[in-house]
C-alpha positions as CSV (number, residue, x, y, z in Angstrom):
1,X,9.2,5.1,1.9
2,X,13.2,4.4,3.6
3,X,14.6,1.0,2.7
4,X,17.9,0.4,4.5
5,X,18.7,-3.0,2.4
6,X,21.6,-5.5,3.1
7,X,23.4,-7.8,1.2
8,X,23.6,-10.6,4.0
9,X,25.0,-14.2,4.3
10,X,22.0,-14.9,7.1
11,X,19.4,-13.3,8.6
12,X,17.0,-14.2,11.1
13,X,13.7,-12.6,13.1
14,X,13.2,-13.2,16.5
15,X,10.0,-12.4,18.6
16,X,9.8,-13.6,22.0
17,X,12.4,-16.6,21.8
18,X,10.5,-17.7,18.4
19,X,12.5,-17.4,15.2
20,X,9.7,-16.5,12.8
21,X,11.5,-16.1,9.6
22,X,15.0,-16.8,8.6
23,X,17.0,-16.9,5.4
24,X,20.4,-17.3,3.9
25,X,22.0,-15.5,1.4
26,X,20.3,-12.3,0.4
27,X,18.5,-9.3,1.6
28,X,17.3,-8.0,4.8
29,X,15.3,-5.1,3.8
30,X,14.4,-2.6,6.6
31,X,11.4,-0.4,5.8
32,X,9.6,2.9,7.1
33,X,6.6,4.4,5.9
34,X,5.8,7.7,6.1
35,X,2.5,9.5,5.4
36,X,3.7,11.0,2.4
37,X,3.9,7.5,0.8
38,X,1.6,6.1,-2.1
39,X,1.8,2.5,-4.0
40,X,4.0,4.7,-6.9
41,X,6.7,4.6,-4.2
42,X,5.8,0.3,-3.5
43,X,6.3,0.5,-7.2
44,X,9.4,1.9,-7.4
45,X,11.1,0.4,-4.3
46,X,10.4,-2.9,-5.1
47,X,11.8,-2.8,-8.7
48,X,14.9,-1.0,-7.3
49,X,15.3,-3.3,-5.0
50,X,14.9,-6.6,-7.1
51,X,17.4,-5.3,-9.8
52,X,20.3,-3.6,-7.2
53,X,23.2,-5.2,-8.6
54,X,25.3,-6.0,-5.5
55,X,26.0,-9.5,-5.4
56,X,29.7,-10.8,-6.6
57,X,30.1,-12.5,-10.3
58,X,32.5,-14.9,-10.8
59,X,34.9,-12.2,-11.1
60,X,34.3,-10.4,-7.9
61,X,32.5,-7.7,-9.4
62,X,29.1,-6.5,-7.8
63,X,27.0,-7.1,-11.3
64,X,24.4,-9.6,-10.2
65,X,21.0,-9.3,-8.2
66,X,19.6,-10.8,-5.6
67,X,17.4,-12.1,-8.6
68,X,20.3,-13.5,-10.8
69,X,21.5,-15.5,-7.6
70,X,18.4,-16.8,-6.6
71,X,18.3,-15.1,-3.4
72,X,16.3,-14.6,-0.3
73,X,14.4,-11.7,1.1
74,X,13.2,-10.7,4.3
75,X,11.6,-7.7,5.1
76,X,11.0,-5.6,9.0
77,X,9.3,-2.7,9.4
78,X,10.8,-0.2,10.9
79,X,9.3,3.2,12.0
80,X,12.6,4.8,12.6
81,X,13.7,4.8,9.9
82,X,11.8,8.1,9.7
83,X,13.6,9.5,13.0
84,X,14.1,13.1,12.6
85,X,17.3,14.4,15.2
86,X,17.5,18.1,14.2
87,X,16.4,19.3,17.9
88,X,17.5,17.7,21.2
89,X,18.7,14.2,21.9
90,X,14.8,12.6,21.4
91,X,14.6,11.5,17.5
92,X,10.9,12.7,16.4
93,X,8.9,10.3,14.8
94,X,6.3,12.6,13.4
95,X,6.6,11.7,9.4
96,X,6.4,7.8,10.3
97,X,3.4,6.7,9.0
98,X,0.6,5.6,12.0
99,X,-0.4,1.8,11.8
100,X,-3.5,2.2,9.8
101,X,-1.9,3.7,6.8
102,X,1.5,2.1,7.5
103,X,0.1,-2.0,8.1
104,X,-1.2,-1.8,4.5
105,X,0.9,-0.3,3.1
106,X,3.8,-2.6,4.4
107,X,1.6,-5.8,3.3
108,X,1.4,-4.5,-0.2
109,X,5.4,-3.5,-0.1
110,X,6.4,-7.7,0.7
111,X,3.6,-8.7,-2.0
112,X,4.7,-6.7,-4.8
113,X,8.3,-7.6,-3.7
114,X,7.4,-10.9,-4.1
115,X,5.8,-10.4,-7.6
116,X,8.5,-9.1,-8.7
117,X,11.5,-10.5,-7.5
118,X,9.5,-13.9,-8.4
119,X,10.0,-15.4,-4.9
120,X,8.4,-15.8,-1.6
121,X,9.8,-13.0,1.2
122,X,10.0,-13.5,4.9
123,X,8.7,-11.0,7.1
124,X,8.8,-9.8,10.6
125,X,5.6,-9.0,12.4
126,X,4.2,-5.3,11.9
127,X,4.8,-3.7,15.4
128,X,6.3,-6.5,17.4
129,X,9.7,-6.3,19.5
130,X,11.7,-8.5,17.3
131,X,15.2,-9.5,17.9
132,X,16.6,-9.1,14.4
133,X,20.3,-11.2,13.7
134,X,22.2,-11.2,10.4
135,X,25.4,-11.7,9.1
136,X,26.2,-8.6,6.4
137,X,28.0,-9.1,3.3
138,X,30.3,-7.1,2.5
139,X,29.2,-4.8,4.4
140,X,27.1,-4.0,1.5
141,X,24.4,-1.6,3.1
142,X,22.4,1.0,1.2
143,X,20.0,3.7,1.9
144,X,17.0,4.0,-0.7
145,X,14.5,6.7,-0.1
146,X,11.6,7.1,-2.7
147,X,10.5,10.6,-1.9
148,X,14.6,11.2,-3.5
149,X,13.9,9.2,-6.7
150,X,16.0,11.6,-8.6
């Protein structure tokens, strides 16, 4: 499971001139599932996640979580994460997980997220062409990847 996560001012979903889900400051999570991914990985992710601290103290210092500063989530899926670009100039998707293992598992990724960051999350829709807009932070960006836990 990839989780390219954001430390954003804003951030707002799109899907066919609709904004489904928007929030302010936080994190806009971006997530892929591969086939290799069990709920251990949900598990892990989502506590990772929750206690990242990369939001600015009162000193300046990234030592807080989106936790401690009672901050939004949102979360998109997103398959390409999972791109593989070792041949040619056409990025294979083969290790992205297909919708029936990758819909559940994505719905139990934003509920244990909200468990455990003790919050609602906004969500995109599985599959949709979503017009995704946010303001970064920073840029604060990282990369998580739980098949590299260590």
């Amino acid at each position: 499971m990839r989780a390219l996560i954001q430390r954003v001012r804003h951030a707002s979903v799109t899907i066919e001139g609709t904004v489904k889900s928007e929030i302010g400051q936080g994190l806009l999570i971006l997530l892929g599932i591969e086939n290799a991914d069990e709920p251990t990985d949900i598990d892990w992710l989502c506590k990772k996640i929750c206690n990242l601290r990369i939001f600015n103290d009162a000193l300046g210092v990234m030592n807080l979580s989106v936790k401690d500063i009672d901050g939004e989530l949102l979360v998109v899926s997103q398959f390409t994460l999972h791109a593989s670009t070792k041949k040619g100039n056409r990025p294979s998707y083969i290790k992205a997980a297909k919708p029936d293992l990758a819909i559940p598992m994505y719905e139990q990724f934003v509920e244990k997220l909200s468990v455990v960051a003790e919050r609602p999350v906004q969500t995109g829709t599985f599959g949709a062409d979503m017009k995704v807009a946010l303001l970064n932070d920073g840029p604060v960006t990282i990369w998580m990847d739980s098949q590299q836990k260590e």
